[in-house]
C-alpha positions in Angstrom: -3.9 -4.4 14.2 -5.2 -7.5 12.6 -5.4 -11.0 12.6 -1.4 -11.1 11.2 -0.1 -10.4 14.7 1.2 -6.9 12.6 4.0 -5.4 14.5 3.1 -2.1 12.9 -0.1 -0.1 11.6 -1.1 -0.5 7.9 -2.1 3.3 7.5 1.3 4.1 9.0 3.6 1.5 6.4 1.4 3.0 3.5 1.5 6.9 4.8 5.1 7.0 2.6 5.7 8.0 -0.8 8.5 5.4 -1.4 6.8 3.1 0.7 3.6 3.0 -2.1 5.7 2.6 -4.4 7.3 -0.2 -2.9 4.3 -1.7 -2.8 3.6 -0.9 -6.4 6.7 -2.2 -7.9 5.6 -4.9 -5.5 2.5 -5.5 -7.2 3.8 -5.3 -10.8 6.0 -8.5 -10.1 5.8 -11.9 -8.7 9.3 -11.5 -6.8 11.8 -9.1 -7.2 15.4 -9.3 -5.3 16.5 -6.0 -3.3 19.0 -5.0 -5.6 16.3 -4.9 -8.2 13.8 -2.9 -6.2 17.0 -0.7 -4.9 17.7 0.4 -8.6 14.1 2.4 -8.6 15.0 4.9 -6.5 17.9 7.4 -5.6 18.8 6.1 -2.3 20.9 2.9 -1.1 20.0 -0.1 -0.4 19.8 0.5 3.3 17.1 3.0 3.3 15.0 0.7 1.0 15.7 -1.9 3.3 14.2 0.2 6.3 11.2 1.3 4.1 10.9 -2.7 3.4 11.0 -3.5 7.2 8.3 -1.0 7.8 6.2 -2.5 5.3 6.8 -6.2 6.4 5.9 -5.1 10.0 2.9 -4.5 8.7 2.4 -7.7 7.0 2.3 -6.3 3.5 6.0 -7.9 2.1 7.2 -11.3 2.5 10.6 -12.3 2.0 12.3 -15.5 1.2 16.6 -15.8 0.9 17.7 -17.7 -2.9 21.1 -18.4 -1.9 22.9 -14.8 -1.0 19.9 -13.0 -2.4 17.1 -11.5 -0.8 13.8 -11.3 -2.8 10.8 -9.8 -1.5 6.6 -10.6 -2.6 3.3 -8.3 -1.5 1.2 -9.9 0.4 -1.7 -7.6 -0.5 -4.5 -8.7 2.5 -3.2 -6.4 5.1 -4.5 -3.4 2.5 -8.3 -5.0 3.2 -8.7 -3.0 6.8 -7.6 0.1 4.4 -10.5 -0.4 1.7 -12.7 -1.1 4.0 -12.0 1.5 6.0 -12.4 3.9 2.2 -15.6 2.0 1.3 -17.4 3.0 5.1 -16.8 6.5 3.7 -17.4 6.4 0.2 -21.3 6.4 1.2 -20.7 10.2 2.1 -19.2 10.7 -1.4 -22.1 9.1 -3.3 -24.4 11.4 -1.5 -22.7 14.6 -1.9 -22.4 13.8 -5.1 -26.5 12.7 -5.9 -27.3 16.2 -4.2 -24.6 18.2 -6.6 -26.5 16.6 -9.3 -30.2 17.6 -8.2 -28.8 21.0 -7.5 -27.3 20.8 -10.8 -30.8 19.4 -13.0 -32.7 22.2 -10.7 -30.8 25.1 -11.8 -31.2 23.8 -15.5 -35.0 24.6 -15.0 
């Protein structure tokens, strides 16, 4: 967990479908209210408000009330511990990928 005091894991908020796209629709949008966000998918607006707990456990939604309205915002710096975590790794993928090549120019020769 990180500095946010997270009630919840990042990997685990982001390991669901509906969940990344959530956070996509999210992302597309400066604020969008609940009905909104429950007219994307086929379920009702209590299952998109557990998915929408989940992710605010984990730090990455914010939410504010506008009268009887809901609206929810990403807050996108909780996804930092899962690119870092990606770019640690990426090393291996450059490398496998420099030795495909040589193996590649060699049996060109």
């Amino acid at each position: 967990m990180s500095e946010n005091n997270q009630l919840r894991d990042v990997f685990d908020a982001i390991a669901d479908p509906t969940r990344r796209r959530l956070i996509r629709l999210l992302a597309e949008a400066e604020e969008i209210p609940l009905h909104e966000l429950t007219a994307q998918f086929q379920m009702g607006r209590t299952a998109v408000s557990k998915h929408l707990t989940i992710l605010k456990e984990a730090g990455l939604v914010l939410d504010r009330k506008v009268g009887r309205e809901t609206r929810f915002r990403l807050n996108a710096s909780p996804l930092r511990e899962i690119q870092d975590w990606v770019a640690f790794y990426s090393k291996f993928w450059s490398t496998n990928m420099l030795r495909l090549n040589q193996l590649l120019e060699e049996e060109e020769e």
